[in-house]
TIVEXFI-326610 format. One line per 5 residues: number of its first residue (from 1); for each residue x, y, z of N, C-alpha, C. Coordinates in pm, 1 decimal, padded with zeros to 6 digits. Layout:
! TIVEXFI-326610
NUM> X/Y/Z/X/Y/Z/X/Y/Z  ...
***
This chain:
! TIVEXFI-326610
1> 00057.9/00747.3/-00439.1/-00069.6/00720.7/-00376.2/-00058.2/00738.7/-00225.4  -00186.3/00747.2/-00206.3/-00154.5/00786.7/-00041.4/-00152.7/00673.4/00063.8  -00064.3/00656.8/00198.6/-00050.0/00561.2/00220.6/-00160.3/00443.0/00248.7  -00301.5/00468.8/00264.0/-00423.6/00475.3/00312.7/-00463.1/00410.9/00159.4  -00481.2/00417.6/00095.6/-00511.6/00364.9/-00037.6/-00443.9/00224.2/-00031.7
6> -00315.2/00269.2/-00014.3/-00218.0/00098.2/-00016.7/-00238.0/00025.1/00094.9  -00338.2/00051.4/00229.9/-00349.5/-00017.1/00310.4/-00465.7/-00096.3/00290.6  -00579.3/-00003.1/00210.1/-00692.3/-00033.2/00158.4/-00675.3/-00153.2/00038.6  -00584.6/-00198.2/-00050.9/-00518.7/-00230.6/-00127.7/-00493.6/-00409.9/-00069.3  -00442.1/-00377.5/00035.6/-00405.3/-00484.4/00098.4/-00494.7/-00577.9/00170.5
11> -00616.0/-00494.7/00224.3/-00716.1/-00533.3/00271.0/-00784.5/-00662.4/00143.3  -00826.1/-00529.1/00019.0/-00890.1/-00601.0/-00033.4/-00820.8/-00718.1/-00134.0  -00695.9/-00759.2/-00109.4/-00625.7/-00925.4/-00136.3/-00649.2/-01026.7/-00071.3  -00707.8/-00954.5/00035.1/-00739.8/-01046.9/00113.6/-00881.6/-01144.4/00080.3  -00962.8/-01025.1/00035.9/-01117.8/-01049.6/00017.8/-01148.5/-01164.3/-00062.7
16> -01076.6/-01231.1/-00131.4/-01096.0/-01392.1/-00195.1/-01064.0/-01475.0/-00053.3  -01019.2/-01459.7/00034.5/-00991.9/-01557.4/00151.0/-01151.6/-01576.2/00216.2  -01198.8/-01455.3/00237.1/-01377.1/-01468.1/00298.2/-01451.6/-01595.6/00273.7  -01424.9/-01624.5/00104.6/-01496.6/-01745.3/00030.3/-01469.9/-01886.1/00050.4  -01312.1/-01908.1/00042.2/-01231.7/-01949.3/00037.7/-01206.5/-02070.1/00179.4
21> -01134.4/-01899.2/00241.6/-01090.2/-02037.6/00372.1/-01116.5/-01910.8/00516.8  -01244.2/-01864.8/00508.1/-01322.3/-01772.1/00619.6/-01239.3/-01768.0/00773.3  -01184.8/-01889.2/00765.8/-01079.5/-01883.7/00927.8/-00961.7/-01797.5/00950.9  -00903.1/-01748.6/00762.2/-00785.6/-01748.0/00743.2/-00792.8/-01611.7/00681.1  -00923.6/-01494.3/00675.9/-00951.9/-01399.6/00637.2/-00877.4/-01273.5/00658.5
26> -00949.5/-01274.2/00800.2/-00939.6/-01145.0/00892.3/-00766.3/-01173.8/00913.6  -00673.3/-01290.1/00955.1/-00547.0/-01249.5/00963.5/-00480.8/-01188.3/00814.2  -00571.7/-01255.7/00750.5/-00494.1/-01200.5/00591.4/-00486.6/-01043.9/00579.9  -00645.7/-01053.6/00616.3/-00652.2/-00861.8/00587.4/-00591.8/-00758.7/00644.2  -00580.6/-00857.4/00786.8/-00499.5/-00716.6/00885.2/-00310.4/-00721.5/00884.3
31> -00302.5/-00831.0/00841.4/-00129.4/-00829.8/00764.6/-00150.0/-00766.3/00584.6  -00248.1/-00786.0/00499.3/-00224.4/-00680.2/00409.9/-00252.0/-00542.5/00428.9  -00317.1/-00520.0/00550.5/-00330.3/-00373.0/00576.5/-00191.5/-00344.6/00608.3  -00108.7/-00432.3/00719.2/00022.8/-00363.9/00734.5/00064.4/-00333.1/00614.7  00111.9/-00485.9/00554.7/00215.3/-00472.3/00447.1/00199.9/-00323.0/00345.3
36> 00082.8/-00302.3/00343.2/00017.3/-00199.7/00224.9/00098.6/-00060.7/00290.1  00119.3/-00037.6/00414.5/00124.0/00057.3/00528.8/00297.0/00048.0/00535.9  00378.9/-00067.3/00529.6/00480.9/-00108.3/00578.3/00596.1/00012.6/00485.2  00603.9/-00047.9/00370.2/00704.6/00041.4/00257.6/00698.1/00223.2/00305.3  00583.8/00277.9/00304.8/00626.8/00425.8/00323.6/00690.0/00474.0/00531.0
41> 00760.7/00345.8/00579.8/00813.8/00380.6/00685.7/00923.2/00416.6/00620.7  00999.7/00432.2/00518.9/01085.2/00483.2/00471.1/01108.2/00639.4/00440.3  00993.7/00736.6/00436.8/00995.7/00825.0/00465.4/01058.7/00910.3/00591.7  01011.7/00806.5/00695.7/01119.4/00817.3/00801.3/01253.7/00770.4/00823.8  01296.1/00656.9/00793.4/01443.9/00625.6/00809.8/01447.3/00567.7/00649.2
46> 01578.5/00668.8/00611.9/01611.3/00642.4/00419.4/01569.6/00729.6/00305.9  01557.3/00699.2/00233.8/01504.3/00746.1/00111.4/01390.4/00663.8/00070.6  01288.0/00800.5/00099.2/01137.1/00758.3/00044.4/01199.6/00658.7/-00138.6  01065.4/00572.3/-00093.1/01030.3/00507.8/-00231.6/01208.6/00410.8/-00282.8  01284.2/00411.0/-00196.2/01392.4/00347.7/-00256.6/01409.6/00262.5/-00113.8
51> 01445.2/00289.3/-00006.6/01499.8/00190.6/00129.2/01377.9/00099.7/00168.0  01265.3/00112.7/00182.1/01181.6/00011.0/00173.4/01078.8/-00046.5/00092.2  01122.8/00006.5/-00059.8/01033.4/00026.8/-00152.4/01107.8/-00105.5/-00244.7  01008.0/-00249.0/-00249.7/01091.0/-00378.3/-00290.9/01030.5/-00437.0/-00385.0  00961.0/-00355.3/-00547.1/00863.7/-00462.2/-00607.5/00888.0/-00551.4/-00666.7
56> 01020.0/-00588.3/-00653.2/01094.7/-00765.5/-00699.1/01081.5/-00857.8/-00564.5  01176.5/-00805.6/-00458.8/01208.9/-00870.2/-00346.5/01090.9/-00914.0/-00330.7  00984.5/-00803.7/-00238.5/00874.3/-00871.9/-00188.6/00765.3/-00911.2/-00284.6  00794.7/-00897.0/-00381.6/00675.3/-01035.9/-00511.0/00800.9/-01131.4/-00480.1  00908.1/-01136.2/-00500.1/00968.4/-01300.7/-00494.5/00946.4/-01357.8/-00361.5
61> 00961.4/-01315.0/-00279.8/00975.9/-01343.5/-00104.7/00823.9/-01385.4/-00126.7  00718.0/-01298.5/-00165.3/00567.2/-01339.4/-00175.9/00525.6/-01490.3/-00189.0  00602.0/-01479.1/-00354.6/00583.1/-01594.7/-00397.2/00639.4/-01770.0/-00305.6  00730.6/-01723.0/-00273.6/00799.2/-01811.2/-00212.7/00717.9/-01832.6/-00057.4  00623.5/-01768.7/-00004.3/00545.7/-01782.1/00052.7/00393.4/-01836.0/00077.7
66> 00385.0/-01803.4/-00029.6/00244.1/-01826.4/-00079.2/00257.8/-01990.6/-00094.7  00370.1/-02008.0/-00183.1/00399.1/-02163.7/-00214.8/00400.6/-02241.3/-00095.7  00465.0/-02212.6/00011.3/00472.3/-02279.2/00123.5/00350.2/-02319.3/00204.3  00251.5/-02185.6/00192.3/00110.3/-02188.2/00248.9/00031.0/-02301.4/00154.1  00060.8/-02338.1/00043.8/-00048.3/-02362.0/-00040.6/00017.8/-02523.5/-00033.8
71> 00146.8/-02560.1/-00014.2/00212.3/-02709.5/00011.8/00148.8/-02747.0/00143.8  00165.7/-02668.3/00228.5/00122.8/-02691.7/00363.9/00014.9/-02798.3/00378.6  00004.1/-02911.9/00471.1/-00129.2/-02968.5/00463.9/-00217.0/-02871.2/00562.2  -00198.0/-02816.1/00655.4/-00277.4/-02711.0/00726.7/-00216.5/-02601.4/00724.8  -00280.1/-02500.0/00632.1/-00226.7/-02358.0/00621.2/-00232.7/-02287.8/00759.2
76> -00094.3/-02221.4/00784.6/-00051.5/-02174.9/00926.4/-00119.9/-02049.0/00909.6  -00198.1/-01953.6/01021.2/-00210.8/-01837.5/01022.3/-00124.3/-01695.7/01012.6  00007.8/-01794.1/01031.6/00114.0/-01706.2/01035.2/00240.1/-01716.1/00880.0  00172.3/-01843.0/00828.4/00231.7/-01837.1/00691.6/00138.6/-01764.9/00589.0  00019.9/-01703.7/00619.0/-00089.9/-01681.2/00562.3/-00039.9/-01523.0/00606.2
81> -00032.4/-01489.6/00744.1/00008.3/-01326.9/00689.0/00153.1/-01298.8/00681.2  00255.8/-01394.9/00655.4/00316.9/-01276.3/00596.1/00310.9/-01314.4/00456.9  00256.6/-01417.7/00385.3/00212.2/-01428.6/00248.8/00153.7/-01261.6/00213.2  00063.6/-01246.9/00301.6/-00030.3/-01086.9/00287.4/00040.3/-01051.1/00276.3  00127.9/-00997.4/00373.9/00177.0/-00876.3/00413.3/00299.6/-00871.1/00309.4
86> 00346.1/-00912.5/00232.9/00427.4/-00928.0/00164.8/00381.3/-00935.4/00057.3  00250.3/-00979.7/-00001.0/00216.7/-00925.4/-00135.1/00152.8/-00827.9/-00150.3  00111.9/-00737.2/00005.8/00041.5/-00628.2/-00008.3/00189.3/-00528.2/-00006.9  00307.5/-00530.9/00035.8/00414.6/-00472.9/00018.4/00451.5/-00472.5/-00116.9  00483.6/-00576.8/-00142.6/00516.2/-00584.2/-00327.4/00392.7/-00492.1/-00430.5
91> 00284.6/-00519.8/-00418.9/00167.4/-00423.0/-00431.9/00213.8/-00255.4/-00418.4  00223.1/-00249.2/-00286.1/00245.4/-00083.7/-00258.3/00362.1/-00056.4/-00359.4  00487.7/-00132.3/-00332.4/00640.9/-00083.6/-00385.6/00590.8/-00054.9/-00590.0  00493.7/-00153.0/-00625.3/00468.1/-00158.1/-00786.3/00391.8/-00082.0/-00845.4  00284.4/00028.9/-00753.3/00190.1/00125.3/-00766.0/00261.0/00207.0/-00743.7
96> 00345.0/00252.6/-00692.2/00377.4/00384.1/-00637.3/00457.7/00426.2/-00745.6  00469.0/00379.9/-00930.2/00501.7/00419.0/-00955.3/00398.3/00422.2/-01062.2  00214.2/00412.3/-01046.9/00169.4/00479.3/-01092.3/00112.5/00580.9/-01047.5  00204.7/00645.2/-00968.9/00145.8/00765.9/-00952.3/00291.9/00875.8/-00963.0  00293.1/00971.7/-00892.3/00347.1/01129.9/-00979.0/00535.7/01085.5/-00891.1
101> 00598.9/01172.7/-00900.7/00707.8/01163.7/-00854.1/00740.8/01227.4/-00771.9  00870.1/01209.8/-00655.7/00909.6/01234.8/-00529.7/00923.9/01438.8/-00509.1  00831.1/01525.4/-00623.4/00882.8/01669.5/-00569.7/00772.0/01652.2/-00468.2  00840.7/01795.5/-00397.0/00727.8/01841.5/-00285.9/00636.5/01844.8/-00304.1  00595.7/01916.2/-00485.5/00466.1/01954.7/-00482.6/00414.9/01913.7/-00634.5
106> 00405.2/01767.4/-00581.3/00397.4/01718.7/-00721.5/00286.8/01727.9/-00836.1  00179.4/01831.7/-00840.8/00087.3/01914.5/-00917.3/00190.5/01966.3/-01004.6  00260.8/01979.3/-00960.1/00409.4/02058.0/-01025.3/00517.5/01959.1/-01091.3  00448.2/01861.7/-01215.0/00543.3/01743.9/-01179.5/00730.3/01810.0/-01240.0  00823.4/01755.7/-01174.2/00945.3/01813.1/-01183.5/01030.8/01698.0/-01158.3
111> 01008.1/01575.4/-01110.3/01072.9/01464.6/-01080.9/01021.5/01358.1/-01107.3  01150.2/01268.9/-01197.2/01135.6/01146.4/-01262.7/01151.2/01027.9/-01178.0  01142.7/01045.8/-01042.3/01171.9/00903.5/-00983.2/01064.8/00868.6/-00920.5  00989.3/00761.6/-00970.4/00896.5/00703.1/-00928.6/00896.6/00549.1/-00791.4  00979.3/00473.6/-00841.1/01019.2/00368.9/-00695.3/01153.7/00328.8/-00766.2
116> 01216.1/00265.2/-00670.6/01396.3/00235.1/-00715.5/01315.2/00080.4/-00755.5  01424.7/00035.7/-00845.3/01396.5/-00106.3/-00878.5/01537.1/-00166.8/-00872.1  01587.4/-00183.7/-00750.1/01711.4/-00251.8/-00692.7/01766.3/-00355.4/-00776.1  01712.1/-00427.8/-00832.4/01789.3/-00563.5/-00923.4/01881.8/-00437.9/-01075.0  01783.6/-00349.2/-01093.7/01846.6/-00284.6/-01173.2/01921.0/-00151.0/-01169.9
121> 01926.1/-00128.2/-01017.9/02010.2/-00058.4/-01003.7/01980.5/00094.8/-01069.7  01838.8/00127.6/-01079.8/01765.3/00244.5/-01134.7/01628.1/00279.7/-01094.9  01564.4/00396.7/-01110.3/01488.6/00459.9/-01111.1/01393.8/00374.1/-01191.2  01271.3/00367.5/-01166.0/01142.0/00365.2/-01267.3/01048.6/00528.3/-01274.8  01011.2/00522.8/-01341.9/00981.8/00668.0/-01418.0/00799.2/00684.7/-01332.4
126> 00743.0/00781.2/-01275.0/00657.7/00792.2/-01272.7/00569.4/00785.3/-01370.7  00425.7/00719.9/-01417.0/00356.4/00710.2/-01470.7/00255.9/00845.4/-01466.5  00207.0/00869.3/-01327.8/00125.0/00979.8/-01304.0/-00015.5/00948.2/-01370.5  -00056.0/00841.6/-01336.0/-00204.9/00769.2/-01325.0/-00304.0/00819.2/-01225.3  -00243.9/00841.3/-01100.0/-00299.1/00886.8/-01001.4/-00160.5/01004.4/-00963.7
131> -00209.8/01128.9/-01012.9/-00130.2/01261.1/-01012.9/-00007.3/01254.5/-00916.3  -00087.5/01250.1/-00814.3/-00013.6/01278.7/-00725.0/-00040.4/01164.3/-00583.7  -00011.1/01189.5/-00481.8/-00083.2/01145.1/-00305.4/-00200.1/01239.4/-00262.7  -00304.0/01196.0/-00258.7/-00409.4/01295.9/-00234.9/-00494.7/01349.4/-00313.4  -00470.9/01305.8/-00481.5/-00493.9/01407.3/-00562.3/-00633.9/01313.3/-00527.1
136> -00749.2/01411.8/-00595.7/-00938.7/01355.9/-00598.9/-00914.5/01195.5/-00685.3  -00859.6/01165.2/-00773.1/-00831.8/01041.9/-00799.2/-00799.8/00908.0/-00717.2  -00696.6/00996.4/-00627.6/-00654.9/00863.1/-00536.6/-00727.2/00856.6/-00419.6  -00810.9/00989.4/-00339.7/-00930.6/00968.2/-00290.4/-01015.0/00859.5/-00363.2  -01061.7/00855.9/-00482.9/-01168.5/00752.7/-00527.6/-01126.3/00654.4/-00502.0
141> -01003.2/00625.7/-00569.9/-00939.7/00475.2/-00570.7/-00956.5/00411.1/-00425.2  -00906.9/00484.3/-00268.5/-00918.7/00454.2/-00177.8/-01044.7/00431.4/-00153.6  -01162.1/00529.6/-00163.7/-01281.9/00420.5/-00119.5/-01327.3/00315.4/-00241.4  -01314.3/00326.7/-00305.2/-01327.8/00197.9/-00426.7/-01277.0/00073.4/-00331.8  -01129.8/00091.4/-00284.0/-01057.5/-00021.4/-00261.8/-01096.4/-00025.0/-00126.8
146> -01148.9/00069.6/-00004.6/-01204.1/00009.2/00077.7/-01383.8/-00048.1/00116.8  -01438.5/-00064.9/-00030.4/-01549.6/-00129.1/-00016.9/-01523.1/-00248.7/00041.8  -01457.3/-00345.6/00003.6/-01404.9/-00530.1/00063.6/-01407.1/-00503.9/00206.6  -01312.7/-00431.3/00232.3/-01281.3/-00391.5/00387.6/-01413.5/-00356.8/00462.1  -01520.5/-00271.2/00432.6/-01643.6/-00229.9/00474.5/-01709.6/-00328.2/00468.3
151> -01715.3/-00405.4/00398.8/-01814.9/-00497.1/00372.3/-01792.6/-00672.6/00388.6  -01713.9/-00715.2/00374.4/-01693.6/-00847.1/00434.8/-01600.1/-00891.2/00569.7  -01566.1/-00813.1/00625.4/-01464.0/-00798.6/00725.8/-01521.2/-00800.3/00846.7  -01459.0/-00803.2/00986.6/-01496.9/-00828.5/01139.6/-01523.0/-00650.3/01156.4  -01514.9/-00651.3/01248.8/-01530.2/-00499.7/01341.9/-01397.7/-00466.8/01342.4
156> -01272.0/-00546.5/01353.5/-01166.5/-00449.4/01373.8/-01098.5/-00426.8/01239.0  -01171.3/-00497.6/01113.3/-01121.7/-00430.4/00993.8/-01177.7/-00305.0/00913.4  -01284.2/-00320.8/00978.1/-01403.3/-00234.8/00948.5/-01391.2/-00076.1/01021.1  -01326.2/-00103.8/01156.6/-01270.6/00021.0/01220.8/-01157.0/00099.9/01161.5  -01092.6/-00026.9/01114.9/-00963.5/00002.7/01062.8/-00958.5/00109.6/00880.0
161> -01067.1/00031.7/00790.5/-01114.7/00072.3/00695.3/-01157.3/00220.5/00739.5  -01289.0/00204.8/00803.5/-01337.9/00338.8/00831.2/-01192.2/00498.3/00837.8  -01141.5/00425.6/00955.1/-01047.2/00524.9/00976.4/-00945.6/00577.0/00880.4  -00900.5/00462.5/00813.7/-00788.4/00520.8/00664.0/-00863.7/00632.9/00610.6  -01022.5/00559.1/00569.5/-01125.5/00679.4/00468.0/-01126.4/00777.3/00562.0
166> -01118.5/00820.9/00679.4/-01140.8/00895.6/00757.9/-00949.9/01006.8/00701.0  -00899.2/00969.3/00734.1/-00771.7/00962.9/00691.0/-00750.4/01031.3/00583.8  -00812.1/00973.9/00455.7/-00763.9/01019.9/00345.5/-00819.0/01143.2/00298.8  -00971.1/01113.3/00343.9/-01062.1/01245.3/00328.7/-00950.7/01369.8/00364.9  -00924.4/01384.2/00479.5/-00857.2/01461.8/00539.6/-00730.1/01528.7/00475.2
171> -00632.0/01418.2/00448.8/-00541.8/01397.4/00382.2/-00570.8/01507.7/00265.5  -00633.8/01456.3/00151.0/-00678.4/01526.2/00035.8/-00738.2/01614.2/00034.4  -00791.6/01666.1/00151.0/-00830.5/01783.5/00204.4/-00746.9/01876.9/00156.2  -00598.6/01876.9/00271.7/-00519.7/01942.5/00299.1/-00425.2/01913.0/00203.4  -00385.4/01867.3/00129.1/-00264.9/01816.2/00051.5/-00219.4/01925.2/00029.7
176> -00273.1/01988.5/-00120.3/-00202.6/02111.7/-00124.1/-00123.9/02219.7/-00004.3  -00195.3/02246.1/00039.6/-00142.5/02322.6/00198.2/00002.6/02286.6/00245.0  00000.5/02134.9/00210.9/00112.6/02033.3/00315.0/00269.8/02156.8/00279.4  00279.7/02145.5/00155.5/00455.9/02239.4/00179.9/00410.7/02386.2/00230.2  00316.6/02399.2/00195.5/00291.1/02562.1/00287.6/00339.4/02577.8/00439.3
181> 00322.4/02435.6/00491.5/00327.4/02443.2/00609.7/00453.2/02364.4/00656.1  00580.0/02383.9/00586.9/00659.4/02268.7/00618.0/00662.4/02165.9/00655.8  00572.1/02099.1/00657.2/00558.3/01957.0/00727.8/00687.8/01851.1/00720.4  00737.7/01817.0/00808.5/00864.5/01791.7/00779.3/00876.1/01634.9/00677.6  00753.3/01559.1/00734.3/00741.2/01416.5/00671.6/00765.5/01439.4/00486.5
186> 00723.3/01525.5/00464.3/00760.1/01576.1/00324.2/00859.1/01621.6/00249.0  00952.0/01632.3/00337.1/01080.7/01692.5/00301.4/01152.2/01554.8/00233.4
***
């Protein structure tokens, strides 16, 4: 999926906080936008989908967070995002293996590794739910998942939303093209 989908993703975990506890929203959303965003920095330093890709760690670390926020007699703003940002990470690391696998040009599927699952010391298998990054599917999914974000959020989540969709449009635009043009982030 594209990274923009999983930021969108993160946003909208947040969107039960609006109802909830309205003070404690907007930090939620803009730490699940990171977290959603956080895992594919691994593309740059490591191996995509395996060096920052954690869907045990960060669901346990989550959990173990969440608990703390929810013991708390006044939930901290800062135990509240990295609760987010850490279940919007665990999120990204657990989707990314419904979608296609690590080839260049994955229309072409040719590779079975979908995200590492570190406790076991293996590969999980792409599903290919959402084809590929970019494919017209994971366009939908992204504005699907940034309705919450458009719609119950401040101005700077709403900028933030806008721009991913701005983003992805683009993105899925060009996808195909991307190894035409060596882009190196792809390698």
């Amino acid at each position: 999926m594209m990274n923009t989908t999983h930021a969108a993703m993160g946003v909208t975990l947040a969107a039960p906080l609006v109802a909830v506890a309205p003070e404690l929203a907007p930090i939620a959303a803009l730490a699940g936008f990171a977290g959603g965003v956080f895992p594919d920095f691994d593309m740059v330093v490591g191996e995509h989908r395996r060096t920052l890709h954690f869907p045990v760690y960060y669901s346990l670390a989550a959990v173990v967070a969440g608990a703390a926020v929810f013991v708390a007699p006044i939930p901290t703003s800062t135990g509240v995002a990295a609760t987010f940002f850490l279940l919007s990470a665990a999120l990204h690391s657990i989707t990314d293996a419904a979608g296609g696998g690590l080839e260049l040009r994955p229309w072409e599927p040719s590779d079975e590794r979908g995200v590492y699952l570190h406790p076991a010391k293996r590969w999980v298998a792409p599903r290919r739910w959402i084809r590929w990054d970019g494919a017209p599917e994971d366009l939908l999914l992204a504005v699907v998942l940034s309705v919450p974000g458009l719609l119950l959020f401040d101005q700077r989540i709403r900028t933030l939303t806008v721009l991913g969709l701005g983003v992805s449009v683009v993105y899925t635009a060009f996808r195909k093209r991307l190894p035409e043009w060596d882009v190196p982030i792809l390698r």
